[in-house]
N, C-alpha and C positions, 0 to 999 in steps of 0.2 A: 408556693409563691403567693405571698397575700395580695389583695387590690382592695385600696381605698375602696369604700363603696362610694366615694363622692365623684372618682373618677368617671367620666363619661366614656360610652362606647361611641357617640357622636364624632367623626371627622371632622366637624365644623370649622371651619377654614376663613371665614369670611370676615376681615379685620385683624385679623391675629396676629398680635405681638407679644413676642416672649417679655414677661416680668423683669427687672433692672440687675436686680437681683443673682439672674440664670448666667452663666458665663456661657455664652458663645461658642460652640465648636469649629474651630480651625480645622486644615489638613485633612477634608474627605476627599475620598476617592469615589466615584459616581460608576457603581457596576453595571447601571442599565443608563444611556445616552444615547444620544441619535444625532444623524447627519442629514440635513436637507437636500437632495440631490439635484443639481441643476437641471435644465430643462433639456442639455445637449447631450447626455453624460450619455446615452443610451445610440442615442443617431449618430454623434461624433466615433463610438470608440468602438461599437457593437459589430462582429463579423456581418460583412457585406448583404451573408448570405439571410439573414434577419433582420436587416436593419429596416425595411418597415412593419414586419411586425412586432419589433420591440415596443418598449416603451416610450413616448413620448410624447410633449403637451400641446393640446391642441388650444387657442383661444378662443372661448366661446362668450356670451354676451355676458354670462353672469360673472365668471370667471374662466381660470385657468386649468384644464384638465388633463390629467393623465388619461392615456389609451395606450392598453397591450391590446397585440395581436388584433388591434381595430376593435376594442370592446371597452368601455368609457370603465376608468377606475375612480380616482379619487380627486380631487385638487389638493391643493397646497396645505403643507402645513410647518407650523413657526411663525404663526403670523401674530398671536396673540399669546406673545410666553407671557405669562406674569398676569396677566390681565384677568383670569377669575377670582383674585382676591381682592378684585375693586367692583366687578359688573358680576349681574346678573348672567347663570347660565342662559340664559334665552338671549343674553347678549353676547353671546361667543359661536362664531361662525365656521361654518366646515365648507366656505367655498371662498379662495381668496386667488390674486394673480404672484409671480413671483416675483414683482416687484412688491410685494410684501412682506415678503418672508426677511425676517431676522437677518441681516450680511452675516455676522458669525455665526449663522448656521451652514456653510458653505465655504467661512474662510476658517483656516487653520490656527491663523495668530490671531482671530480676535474671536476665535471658538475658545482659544484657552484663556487669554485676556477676563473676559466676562462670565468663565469661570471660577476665574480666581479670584475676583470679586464675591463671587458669589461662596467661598470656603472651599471650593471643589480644585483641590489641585491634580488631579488627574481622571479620566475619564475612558470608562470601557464603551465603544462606540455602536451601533446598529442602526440600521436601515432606517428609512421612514418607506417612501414609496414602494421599495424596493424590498419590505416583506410582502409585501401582495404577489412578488414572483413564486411564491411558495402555490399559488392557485393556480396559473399556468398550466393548464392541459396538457402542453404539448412539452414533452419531455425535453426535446431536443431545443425547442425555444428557451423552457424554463431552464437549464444546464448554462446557454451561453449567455441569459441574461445576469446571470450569478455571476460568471465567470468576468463577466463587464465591469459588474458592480466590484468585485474584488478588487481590481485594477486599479479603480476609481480610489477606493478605500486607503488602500495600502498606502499610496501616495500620498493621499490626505495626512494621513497618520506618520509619515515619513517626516513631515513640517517640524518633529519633536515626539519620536519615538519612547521617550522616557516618564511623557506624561496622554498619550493617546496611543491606545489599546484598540486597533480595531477586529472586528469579528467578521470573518469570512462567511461567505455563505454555501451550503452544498447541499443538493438535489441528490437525495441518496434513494432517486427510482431504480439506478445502475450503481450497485456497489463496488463494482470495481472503476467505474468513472468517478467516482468519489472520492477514493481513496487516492487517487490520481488528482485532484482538484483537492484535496487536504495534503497533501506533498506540496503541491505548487503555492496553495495559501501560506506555506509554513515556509517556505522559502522566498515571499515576498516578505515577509515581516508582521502577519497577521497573527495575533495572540491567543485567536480561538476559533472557535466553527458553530456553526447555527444549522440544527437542522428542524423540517417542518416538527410543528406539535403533534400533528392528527397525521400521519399515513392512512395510504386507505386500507381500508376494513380487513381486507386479504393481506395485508403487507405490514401489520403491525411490528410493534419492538419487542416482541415475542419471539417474531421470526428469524430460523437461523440464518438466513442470506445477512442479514448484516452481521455476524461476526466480525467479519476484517474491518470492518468500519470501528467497532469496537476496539481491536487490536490496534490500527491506525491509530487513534485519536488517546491510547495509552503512549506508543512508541515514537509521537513527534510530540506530546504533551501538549498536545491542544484538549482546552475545557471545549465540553459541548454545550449548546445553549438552547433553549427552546423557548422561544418566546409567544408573546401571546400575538396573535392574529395572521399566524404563520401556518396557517392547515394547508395540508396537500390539500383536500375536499370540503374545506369548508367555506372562508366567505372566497366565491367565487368571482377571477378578475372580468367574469363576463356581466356580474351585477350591475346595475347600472347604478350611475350617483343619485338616480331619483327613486331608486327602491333601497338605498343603502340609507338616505336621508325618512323614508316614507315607512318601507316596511320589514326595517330590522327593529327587532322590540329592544326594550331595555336590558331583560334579563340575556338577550343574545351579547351583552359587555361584560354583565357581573356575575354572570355566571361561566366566564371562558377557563375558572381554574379546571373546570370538569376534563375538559382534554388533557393538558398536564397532567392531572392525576390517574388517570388511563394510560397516557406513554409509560408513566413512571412504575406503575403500580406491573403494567406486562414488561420490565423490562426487571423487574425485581424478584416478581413471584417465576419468571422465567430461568433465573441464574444470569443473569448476562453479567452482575454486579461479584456474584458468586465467583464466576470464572475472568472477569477484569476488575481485581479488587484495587488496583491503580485508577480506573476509569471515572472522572468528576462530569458528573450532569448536570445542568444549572431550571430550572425554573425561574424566568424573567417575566417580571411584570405582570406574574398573578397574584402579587401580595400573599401571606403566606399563613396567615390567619387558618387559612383551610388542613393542615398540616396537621394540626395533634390529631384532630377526629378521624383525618386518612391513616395515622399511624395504626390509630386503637382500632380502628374498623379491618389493619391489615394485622395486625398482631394478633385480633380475635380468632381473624378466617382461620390463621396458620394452628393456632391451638387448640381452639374450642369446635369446628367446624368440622364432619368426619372428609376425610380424604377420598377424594372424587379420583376417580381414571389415573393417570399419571402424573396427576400433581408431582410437581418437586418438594425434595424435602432436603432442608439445610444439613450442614457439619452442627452436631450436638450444640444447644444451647445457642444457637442464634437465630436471631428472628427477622422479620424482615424490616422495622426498625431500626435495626442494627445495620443494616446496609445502607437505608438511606441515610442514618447521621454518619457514615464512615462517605459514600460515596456524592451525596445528593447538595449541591448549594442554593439558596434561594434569594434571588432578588426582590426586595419591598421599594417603598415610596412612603407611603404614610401608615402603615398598618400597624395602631398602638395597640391593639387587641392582641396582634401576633408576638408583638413586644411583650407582652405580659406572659407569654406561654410561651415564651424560647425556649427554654427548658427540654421542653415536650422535642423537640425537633433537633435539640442541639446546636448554641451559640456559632460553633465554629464554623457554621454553612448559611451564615445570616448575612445578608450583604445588603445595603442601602444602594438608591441608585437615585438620582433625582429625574430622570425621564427628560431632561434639556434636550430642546426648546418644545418640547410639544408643549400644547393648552394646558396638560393637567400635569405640568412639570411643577416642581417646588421652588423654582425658580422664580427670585430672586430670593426669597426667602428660606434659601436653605440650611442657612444656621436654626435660624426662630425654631425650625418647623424639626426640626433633629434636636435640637433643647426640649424640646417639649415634650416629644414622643420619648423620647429618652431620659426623661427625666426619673431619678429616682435610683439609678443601676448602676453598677458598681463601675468605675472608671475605666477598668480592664474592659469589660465586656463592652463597653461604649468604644474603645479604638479598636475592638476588632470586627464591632458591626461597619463602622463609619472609615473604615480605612484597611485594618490588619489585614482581616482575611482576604480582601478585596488584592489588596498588593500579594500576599502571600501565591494567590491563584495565578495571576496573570502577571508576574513580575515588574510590578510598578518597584524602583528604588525607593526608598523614602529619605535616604539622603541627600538625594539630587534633587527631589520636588517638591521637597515640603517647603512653605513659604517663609 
């Protein structure tokens, strides 16, 4: 695949308007979105028996904060969609009240309203607050705070089932309460499952206790999703907001694909993919750029590498490659690099997602910024990053919602 050399690898964002020239893409589908959760959604609906160690916001002088389990998480966010393409990042702020955030980040008609403004006619939904229930310690807290948030979700998404997609959540510390909690998701009307990135160390996606979770999520056709800042053991919800704002470095953001490619890489080289060749895996919001060099670094181990202990070894002539472009889909936002080297990964697991309403969503500008990065690629391959495979996964209609 050739590249300009004129092309820049630079994101540069700031002012950007597409050319007069560029025709506008209509009719996305947004595979990574998110919903602002109210402040009561956890105190109002959460079994009694947790209901104050759930989650819920405390007002403090600077702002608005979340606390699980009485341990200070995050404050608000949707409070500045759009706004890093006008201010300075030094001017975008990570503590706000909820009387800030976004209204259509919490209402259903004017979440899809201002979508559709924006080209986005249908949208796959996730958490904001409520990935941080993935840190949760306490197993039995983290279980029914999911099980909350589900509730919460489904309903939301019930407003117009035909264009919002939402994604259940499951705590698969207990496999077979999981599997139990993917039943119940699939019968409220949720389109997929999300489980953490990172399990801990001994409980990885290597391990045969989750089989049936595998089996499960083949047998109701729920995609899985693994998004980023979703670790069993990583940022913990006992952090406080002034060591989250003080002393998480930067590379603890741009480097979060490393977990994903660890889940991904023990769940491939293990056979899980081998033995659920039906089973879709999603990588969300690690942009995807990282992808050929993971491929070529997993194709080398398998051929060139001599064979350690009990390594697995595939059916003749397949590589592990091979299973991620058959089984593996990937959500981007802005990543024209990875756009360059689809090839490597395979078009048909490429999914755009604009990130609505957080800060570093593409939002409002998500024609320009999909003209752009897209520019140059053959028409087919453009509706099935920005739309096809998107609907194809999670059964968006496109004759019902396209505008």
């Amino acid at each position: 695949m050739e590249v300009a050399a004129s092309d820049p690898i630079s994101n540069g964002r700031r002012g950007r308007r597409a050319p007069e020239t560029r025709t506008p893409m209509d009719d996305m589908i947004s595979s990574d979105s998110h919903i602002i959760e109210p402040p009561t959604l956890w105190t109002d609906r959460i079994d009694k028996t947790y209901r104050d160690r759930a989650p819920q916001v405390v007002q403090e002088e600077s702002g608005d904060f979340w606390y699980i389990d009485g341990k200070k998480s995050m404050s608000f966010l949707g409070v500045q969609t759009g706004d890093r393409f006008e201010k300075d990042a030094t001017q975008l702020k990570t503590v706000a009240r909820f009387e800030d955030v976004r209204p259509a980040s919490y209402d259903p008609t004017r979440y899809i309203e201002e979508n559709r403004e924006d080209g986005v006619i249908g949208s796959v939904i996730y958490p904001s607050e409520a990935l941080l229930a993935y840190s949760i310690p306490d197993t039995d807290l983290c279980s029914a705070t999911m099980r909350t948030y589900n509730d919460f979700i489904a309903e939301f998404c019930a407003h117009d089932h035909s264009r919002l997609k939402g994604i259940g959540l499951i705590n698969v510390d207990d496999p077979s309460e999981a599997v139990t909690e993917m039943k119940r998701v699939r019968d409220i009307g949720l389109g997929g499952i999300m489980i953490t990135v990172l399990p801990p160390i001994d409980r990885a996606y290597d391990h045969p206790m989750y089989e049936d979770v595998w089996s499960a999520a083949v047998d109701l056709d729920l995609p899985i999703s693994m998004h980023v800042a979703t670790g069993r053991t990583q940022l913990s919800a006992s952090t406080t907001q002034t060591s989250v704002q003080k002393g998480v470095t930067e590379a603890a953001f741009y480097l979060q694909d490393h977990f994903v490619r660890k889940s991904l890489g023990e769940m491939i080289f293990s056979g899980v993919f081998m033995r659920h060749p039906k089973l879709r895996v999603g990588s969300i919001e690690h942009e995807v750029c990282w992808a050929p060099f993971f491929l070529f670094q997993a194709d080398y181990l398998y051929t060139d590498r001599p064979v350690r202990g009990d390594w697995l070894r595939f059916p003749d002539g397949i590589l592990p490659s091979d299973y991620f472009k058959q089984n593996v889909f990937m959500s981007f936002q802005e990543d024209r690099v990875g756009i360059r080297v689809r090839d490597v990964a395979g078009v048909e697991g490429l999914m755009w997602g604009s990130d609505y309403p957080h800060t570093e969503s593409t939002f409002p500008r998500s024609r320009e910024i999909t003209t752009e990065i897209l520019e140059g690629i053959p028409q087919e391959e453009k509706d099935m990053i920005l739309r096809d495979n998107v609907a194809g996964l999670y059964g968006f209609d496109l004759d019902v919602i396209s505008l």
